[in-house]
N, C-alpha and C positions, 0 to 999 in steps of 0.2 A: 815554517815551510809553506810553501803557498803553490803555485802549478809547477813547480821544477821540487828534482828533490834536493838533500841537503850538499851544501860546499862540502865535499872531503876530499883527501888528498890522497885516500887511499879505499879498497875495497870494504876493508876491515875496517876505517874511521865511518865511511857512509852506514853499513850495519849500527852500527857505534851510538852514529849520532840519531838514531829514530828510536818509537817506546812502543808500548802498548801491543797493539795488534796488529800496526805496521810493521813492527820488528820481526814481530814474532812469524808473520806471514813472509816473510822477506829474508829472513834466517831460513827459516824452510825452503823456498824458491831456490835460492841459493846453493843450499846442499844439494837439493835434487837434481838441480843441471850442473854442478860440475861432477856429480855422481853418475850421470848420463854420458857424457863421453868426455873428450880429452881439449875441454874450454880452455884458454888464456883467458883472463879477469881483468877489468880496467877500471878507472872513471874513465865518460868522455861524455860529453854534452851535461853535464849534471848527473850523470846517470851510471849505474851500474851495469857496463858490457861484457855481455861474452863474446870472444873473438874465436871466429874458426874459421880461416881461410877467409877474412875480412869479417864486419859486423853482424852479427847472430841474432843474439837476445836482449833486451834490454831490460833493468829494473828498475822502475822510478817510482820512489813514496812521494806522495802530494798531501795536502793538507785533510780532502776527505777520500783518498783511494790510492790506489797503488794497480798501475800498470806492468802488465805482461809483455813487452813487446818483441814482437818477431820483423825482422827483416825478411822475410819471406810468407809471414803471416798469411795472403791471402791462399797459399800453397794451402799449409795446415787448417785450413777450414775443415776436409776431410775426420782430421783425425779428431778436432773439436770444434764444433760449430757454433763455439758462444765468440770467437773468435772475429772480434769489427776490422773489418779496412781499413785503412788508414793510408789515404797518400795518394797519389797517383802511381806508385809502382808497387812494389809488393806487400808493403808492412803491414801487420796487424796487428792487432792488442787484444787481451783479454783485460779487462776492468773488474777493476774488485774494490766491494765495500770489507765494514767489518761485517756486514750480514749475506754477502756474495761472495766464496772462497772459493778454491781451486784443491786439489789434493797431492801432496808428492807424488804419486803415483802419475798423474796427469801431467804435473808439471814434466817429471822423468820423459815419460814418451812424446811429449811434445818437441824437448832440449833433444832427443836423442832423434829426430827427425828434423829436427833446424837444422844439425850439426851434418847429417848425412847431405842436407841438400846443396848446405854451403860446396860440403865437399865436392859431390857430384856436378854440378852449376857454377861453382867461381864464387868469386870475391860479389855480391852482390852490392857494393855502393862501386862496384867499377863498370860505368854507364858505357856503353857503347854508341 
């Protein structure tokens, strides 16, 4: 596994296919946002997406970290400020080692506040 995470064909082969502390940090993430509101689940770019009213969230394990990312990330700065830009329009990421985590509780109100804004805001990869 090296910058992208692993080929699966399915939500459940991507969890599948990682070990250790990425797994287990990624099993957790996981639960938490589809616990949070009412995600669709995908692969798409290598990555594990949640869809609400277009692209949400993303998970990707890399070879030494594992990314949080929001399609509206720099919105969510508010509600967690570890949260980098990324991009020229709204994405952000939270970055995580095995020694920088997150907590379900965090991860919950962060998904449950992607989800509201998708809804509220539109489809955010539909550029105007």
């Amino acid at each position: 596994m090296a910058m992208m995470g692993p080929a699966a064909e399915s939500p459940d082969a991507y969890i599948a296919a990682l070990s250790g502390w990425q797994r287990e940090r990624c099993e957790m993430m996981r639960a938490a946002i589809l616990a949070a509101a009412g995600f669709e689940e995908t692969i798409k770019w290598t990555n594990l997406v949640f869809m609400a009213n277009g692209p949400c969230i993303l998970i990707r394990a890399e070879e030494h970290r594992v990314l949080l990312g929001f399609w509206r990330g720099k919105r969510l700065r508010a509600v967690d400020p570890r949260i980098k830009a990324s991009g020229k329009y709204e994405l952000g990421n939270l970055i995580m080692s095995e020694a920088i985590g997150v907590t379900a509780e965090e991860v919950s109100r962060l998904a449950a506040e992607a989800f509201r804004l998708n809804i509220e805001l539109g489809n955010p990869a539909a550029r105007t």
